[in-house]
C-alpha positions as semicolon CSV with decimal commas, in nm:
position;residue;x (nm);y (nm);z (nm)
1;X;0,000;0,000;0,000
2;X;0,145;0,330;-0,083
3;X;0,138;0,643;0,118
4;X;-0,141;0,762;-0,106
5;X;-0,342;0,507;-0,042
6;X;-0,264;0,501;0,329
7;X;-0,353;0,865;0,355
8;X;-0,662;0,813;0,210
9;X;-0,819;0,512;0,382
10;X;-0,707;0,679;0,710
11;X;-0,909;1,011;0,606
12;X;-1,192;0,853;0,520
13;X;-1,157;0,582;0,858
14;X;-1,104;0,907;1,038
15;X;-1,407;1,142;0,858
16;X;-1,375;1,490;1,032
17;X;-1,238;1,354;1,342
18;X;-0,918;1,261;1,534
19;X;-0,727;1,227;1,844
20;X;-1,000;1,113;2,067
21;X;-1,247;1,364;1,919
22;X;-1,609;1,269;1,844
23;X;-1,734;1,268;1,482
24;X;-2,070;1,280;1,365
25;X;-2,285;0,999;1,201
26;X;-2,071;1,068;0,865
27;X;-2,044;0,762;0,696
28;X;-1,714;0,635;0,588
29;X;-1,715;0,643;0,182
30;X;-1,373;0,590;0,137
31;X;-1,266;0,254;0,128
32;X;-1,374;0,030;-0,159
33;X;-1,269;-0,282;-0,015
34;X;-1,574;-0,511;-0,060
35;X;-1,587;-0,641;0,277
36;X;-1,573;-0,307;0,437
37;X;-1,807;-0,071;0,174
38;X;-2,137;-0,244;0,275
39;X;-2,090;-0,188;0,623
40;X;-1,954;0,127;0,606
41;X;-2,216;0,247;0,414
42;X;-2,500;0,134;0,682
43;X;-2,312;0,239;0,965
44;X;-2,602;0,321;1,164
45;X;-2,810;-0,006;1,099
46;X;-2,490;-0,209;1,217
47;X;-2,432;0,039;1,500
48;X;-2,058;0,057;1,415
49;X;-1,801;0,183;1,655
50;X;-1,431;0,150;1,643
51;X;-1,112;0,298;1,776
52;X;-0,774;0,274;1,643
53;X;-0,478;0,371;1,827
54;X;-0,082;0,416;1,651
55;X;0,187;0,340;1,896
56;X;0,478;0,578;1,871
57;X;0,819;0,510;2,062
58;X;1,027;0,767;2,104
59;X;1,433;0,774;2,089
60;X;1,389;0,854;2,476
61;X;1,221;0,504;2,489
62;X;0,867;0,716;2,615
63;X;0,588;0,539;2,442
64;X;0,318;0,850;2,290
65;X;-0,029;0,669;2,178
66;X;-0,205;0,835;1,894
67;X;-0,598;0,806;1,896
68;X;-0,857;0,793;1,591
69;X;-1,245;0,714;1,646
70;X;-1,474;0,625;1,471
71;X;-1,853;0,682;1,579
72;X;-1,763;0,569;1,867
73;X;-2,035;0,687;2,167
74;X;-2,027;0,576;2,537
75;X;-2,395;0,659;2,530
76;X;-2,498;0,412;2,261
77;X;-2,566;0,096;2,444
78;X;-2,421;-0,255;2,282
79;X;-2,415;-0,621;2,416
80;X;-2,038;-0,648;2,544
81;X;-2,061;-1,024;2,540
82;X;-1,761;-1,201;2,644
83;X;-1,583;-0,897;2,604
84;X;-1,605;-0,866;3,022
85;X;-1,404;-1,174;3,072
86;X;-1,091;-0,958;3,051
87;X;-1,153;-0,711;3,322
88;X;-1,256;-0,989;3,552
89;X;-0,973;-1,203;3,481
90;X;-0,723;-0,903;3,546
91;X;-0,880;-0,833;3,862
92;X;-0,918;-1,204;3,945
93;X;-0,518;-1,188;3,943
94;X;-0,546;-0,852;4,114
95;X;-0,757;-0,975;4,411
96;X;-0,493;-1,263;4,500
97;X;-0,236;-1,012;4,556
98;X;-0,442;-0,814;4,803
99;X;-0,544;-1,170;4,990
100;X;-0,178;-1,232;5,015
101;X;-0,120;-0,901;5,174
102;X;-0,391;-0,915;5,395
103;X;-0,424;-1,256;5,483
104;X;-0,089;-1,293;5,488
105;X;-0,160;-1,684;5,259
106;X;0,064;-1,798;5,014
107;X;-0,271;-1,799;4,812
108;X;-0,152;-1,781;4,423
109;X;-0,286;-1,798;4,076
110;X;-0,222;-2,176;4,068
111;X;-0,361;-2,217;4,399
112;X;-0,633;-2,547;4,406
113;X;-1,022;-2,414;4,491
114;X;-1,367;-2,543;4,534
115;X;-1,667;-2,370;4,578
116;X;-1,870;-2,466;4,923
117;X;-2,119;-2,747;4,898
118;X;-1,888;-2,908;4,587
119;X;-1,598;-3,080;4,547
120;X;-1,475;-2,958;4,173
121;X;-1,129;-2,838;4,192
122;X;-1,023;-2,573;3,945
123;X;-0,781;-2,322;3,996
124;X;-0,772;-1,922;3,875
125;X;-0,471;-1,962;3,619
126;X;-0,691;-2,245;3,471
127;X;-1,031;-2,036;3,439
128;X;-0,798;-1,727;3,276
129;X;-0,640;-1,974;3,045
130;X;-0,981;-2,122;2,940
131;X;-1,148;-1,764;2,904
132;X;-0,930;-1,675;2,665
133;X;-0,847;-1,974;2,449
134;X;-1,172;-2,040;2,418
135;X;-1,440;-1,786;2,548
136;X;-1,464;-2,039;2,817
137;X;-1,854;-1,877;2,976
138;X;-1,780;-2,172;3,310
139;X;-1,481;-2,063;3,359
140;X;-1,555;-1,679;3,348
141;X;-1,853;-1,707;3,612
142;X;-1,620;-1,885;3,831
143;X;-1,399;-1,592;3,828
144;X;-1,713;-1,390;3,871
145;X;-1,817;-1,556;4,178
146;X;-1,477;-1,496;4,358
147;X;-1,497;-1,096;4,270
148;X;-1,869;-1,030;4,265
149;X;-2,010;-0,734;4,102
150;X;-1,953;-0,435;4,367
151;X;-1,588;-0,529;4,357
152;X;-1,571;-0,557;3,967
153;X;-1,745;-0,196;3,886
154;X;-1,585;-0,003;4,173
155;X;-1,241;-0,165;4,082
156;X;-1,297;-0,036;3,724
157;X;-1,429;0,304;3,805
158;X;-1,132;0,361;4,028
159;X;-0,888;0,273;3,715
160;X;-1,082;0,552;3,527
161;X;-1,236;0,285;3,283
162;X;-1,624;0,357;3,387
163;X;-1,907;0,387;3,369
164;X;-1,916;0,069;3,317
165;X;-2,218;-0,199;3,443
166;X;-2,105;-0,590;3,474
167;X;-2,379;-0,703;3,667
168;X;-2,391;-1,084;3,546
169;X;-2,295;-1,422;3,460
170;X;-2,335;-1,577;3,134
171;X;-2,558;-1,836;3,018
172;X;-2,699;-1,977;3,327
173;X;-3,038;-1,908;3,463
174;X;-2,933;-1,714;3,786
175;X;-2,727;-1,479;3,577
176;X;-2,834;-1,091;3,831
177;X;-2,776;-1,338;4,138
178;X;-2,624;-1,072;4,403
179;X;-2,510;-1,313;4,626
180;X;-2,141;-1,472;4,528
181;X;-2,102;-1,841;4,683
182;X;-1,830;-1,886;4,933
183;X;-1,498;-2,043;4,782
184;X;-1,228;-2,282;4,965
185;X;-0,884;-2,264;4,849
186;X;-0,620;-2,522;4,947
187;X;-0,328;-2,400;5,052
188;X;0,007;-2,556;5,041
189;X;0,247;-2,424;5,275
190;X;0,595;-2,646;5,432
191;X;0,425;-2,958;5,299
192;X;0,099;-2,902;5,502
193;X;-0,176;-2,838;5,326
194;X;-0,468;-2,557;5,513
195;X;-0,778;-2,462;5,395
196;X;-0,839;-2,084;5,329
197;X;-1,238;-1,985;5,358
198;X;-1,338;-1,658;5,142
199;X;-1,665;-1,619;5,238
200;X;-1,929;-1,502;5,020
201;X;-2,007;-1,133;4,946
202;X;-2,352;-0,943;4,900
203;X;-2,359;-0,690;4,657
204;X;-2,598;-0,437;4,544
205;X;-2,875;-0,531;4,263
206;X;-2,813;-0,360;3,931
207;X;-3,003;-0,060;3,823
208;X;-3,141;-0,088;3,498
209;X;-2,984;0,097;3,223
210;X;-3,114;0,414;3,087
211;X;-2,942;0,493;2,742
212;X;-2,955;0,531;2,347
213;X;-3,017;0,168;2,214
214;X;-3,071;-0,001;2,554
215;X;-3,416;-0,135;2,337
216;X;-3,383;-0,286;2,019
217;X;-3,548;-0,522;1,749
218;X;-3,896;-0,624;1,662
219;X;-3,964;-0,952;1,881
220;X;-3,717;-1,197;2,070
221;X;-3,756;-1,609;2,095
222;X;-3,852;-1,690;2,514
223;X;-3,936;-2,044;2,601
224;X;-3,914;-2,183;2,218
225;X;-4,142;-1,852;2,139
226;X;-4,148;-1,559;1,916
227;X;-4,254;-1,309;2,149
228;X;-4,327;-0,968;1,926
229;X;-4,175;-0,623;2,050
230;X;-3,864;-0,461;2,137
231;X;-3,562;-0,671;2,321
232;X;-3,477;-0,522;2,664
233;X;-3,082;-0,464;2,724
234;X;-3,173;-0,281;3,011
235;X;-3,037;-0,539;3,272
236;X;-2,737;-0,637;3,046
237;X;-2,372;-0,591;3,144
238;X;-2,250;-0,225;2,984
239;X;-1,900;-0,181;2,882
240;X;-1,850;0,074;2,609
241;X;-1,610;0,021;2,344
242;X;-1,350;0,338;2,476
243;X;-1,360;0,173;2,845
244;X;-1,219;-0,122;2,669
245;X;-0,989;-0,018;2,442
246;X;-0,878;0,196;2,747
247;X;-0,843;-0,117;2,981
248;X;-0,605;-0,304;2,657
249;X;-0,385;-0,018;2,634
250;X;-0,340;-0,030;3,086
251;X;-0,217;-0,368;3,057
252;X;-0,007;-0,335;2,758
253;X;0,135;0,006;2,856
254;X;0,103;0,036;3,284
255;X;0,397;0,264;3,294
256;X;0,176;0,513;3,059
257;X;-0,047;0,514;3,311
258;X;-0,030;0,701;3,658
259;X;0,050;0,452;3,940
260;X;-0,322;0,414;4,068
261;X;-0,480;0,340;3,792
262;X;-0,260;0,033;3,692
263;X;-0,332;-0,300;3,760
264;X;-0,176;-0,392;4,078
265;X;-0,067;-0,763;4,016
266;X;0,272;-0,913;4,089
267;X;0,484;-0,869;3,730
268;X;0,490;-1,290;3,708
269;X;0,104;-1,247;3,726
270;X;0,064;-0,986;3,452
271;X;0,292;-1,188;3,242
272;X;0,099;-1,426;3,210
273;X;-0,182;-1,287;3,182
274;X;-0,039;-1,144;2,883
275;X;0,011;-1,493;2,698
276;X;-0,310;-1,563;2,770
277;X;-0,464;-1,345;2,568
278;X;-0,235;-1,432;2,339
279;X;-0,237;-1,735;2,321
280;X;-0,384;-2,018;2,067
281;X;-0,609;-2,230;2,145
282;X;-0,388;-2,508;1,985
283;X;-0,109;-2,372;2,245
284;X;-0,367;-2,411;2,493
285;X;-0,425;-2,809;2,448
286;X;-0,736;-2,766;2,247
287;X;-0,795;-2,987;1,911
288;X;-0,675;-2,726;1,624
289;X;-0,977;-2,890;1,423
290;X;-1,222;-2,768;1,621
291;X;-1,077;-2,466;1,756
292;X;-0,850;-2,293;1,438
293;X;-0,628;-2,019;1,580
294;X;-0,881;-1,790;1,415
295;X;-1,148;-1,899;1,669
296;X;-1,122;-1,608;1,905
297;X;-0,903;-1,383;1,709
298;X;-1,110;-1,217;1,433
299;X;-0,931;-0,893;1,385
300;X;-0,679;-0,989;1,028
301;X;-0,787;-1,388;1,062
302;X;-1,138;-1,451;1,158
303;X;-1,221;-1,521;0,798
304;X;-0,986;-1,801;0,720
305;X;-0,881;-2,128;0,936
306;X;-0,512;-2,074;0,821
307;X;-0,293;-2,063;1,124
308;X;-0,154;-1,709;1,201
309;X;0,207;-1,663;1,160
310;X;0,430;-1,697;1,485
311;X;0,545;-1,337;1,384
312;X;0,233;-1,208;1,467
313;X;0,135;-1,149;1,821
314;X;-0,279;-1,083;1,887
315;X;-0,360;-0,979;2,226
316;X;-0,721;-0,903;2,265
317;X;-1,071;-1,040;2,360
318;X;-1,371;-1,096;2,152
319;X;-1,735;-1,054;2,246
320;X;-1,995;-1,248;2,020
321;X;-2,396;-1,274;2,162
322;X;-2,735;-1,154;2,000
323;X;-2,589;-1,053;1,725
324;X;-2,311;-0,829;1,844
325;X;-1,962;-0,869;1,765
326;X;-1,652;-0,689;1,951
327;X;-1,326;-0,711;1,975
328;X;-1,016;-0,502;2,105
329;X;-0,698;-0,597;2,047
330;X;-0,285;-0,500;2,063
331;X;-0,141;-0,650;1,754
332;X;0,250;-0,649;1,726
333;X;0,441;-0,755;1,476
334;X;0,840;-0,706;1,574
335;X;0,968;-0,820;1,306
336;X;0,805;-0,561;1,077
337;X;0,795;-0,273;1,324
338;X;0,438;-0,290;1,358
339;X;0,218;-0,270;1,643
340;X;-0,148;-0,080;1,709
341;X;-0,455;-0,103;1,929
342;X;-0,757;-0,169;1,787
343;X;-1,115;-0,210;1,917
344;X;-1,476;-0,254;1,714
345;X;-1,842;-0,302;1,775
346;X;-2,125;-0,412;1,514
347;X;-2,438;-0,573;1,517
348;X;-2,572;-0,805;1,266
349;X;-2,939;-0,920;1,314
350;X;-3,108;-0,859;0,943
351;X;-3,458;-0,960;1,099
352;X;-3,415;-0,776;1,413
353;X;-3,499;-1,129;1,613
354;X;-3,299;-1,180;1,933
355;X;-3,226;-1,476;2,094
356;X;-3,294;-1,684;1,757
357;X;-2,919;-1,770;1,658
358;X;-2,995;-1,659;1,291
359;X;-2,735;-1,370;1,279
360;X;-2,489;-1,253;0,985
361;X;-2,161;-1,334;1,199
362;X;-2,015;-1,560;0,907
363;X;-2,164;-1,341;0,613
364;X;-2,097;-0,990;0,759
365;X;-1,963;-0,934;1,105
366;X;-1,669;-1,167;1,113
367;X;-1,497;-1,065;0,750
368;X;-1,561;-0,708;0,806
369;X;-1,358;-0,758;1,116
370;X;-1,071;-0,960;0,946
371;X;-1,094;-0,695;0,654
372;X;-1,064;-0,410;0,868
373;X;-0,766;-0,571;1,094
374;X;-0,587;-0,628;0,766
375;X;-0,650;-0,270;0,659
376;X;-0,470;-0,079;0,930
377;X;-0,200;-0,384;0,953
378;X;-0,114;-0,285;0,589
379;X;-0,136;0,118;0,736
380;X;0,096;0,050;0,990
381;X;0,350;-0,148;0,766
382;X;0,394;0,162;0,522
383;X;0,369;0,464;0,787
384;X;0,650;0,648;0,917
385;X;0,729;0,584;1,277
């Protein structure tokens, strides 16, 4: 791609607005990339939002983050999805530190636990591994349990990354329970092993949301049945698409970041975190059949089962319910000097039926993703740094 080109797609990506600055509902005419024009055109009925962020080191090794948005509205209400498992599973690692230091336990990421009343041992690096290799939705209300929601909304409105709402659990039928179930952890200390009881917390019931889009559709399927009207979102976890791409660049970048609104994990702990969310599912154990490396990853590869060059490095999370598709991502590429963040929204439901698994995520949602990953890869490869 020449610099042309380059300057081109990123005025029309850009339309009117940069550096963090709102833009209006103009719709981005630019590109004619066939995966992107349809989309682009429609903005509004697929309730686009993304943000794109150029990474700029400087000879004085200080890293300078340059911001573009697009549409992008903290009052314009989408489904997050799975896109909450990353917050939780930062502060999952968080929250063992501070039990260490108050409790004075050598309680650690690897640590066995049960919940009270069963005898199922998993441990937190486990859930975190399985959230992100594979969206694991078992392993992420595990992790939910242990914080509870007071903890996870006033831990992210003290690291500047609210408002922000994550108020449930996903896919079980006791999803708004306030109530978190006690947890035992087994501790191994000098060869003895003691049990550590974290008791259960009680945390206020969520307020229902109030904002642009909180309603949408024409009828949702309940009990096997088309039930005609609008969809309620209203009691739906909220996490706008700036808190997140916020959130990616704090654990990417904490020394960008003053001191309290880092996450404050031990450096072992945010490593690997790190690979993680970077890692494969194949690198995870899973069968590469089932689970491509493309699985979770759709920013650049979600449109092809091809596995992703070692080179390339994808830390993000995706989100993918009722139609809604997110991701936010840092992709590096060393090798090629390349590296950006990355984060988009878009909702594909032709019929406007919720809750009726007939959505455009292969047709629509998922190439536009891959096409528009690939489009500021191929920016980033021919900019100046």
């Amino acid at each position: 791609m020449n610099m042309k080109k380059y300057c081109l797609f990123l005025f029309s990506l850009m339309v009117l607005g940069c550096q963090t600055q709102k833009i209006g509902l103009e719709k981005l005419s630019k590109s004619k990339n066939d995966l992107l024009k349809p989309v682009f055109d429609n903005f509004e009925k697929f309730e686009l939002q993304i943000l794109y962020t150029q990474v700029n080191r400087k000879p004085n090794g200080k890293i300078e983050f340059m911001d573009f948005e697009y549409r992008v509205n903290d009052n314009a209400y989408f489904y997050p999805a799975s896109s909450v498992k990353l917050p939780v599973a930062a502060m999952a690692l968080e929250k063992l530190k501070e039990l260490r230091n108050s409790e004075q336990i050598g309680i650690v990421r690897n640590t066995p636990y049960y919940f009270e009343g069963d005898s199922v041992k998993h441990s937190i690096s486990q859930d975190i591994e399985a959230v992100f290799a594979v969206s694991d939705n078992e392993a992420y209300n595990r992790l939910f349990e242990f914080l509870g929601q007071d903890y996870i909304n006033n831990k992210l409105e003290q690291k500047g990354l609210g408002p922000v709402s994550i108020s449930h659990r996903l896919s079980v039928g006791d999803a708004l329970k306030t109530e978190t179930i006690p947890i035992i952890f087994e501790i191994l200390e000098n060869s003895d092993s003691t049990n550590f009881r974290f008791p259960g917390t009680k945390n206020l019931s969520s307020i229902p949301l109030n904002m642009k889009g909180i309603q949408k559709g024409i009828g949702f399927i309940q009990n096997d049945t088309l039930v005609d009207g609008i969809f309620d979102f209203s009691l739906k976890n909220y996490f706008p698409l700036r808190s997140q791409h916020r959130l990616m660049k704090q654990l990417m970048f904490p020394m960008n970041f003053p001191e309290n609104k880092r996450f404050d994990m031990d450096e072992e702990d945010r490593e690997f975190l790190l690979n993680a969310m970077k890692q494969l599912p194949r690198e995870a154990g899973y069968d590469a059949e089932e689970y491509p490396d493309s699985y979770v990853k759709f920013f650049l590869y979600g449109d092809t089962k091809n596995a992703i060059p070692d080179e390339i490095k994808i830390y993000n999370k995706i989100g993918q319910a009722y139609g809604t598709l997110t991701e936010t991502a840092y992709i590096a590429n060393a090798s090629k000097g390349v590296e950006f963040f990355l984060s988009a929204t878009i909702l594909v439901n032709k019929n406007g039926i919720f809750n009726d698994n007939d959505y455009e995520y292969e047709s629509i949602g998922i190439p536009f993703f891959s096409a528009l990953g690939r489009e500021i890869y191929e920016l980033e490869l021919n900019r100046e740094k």
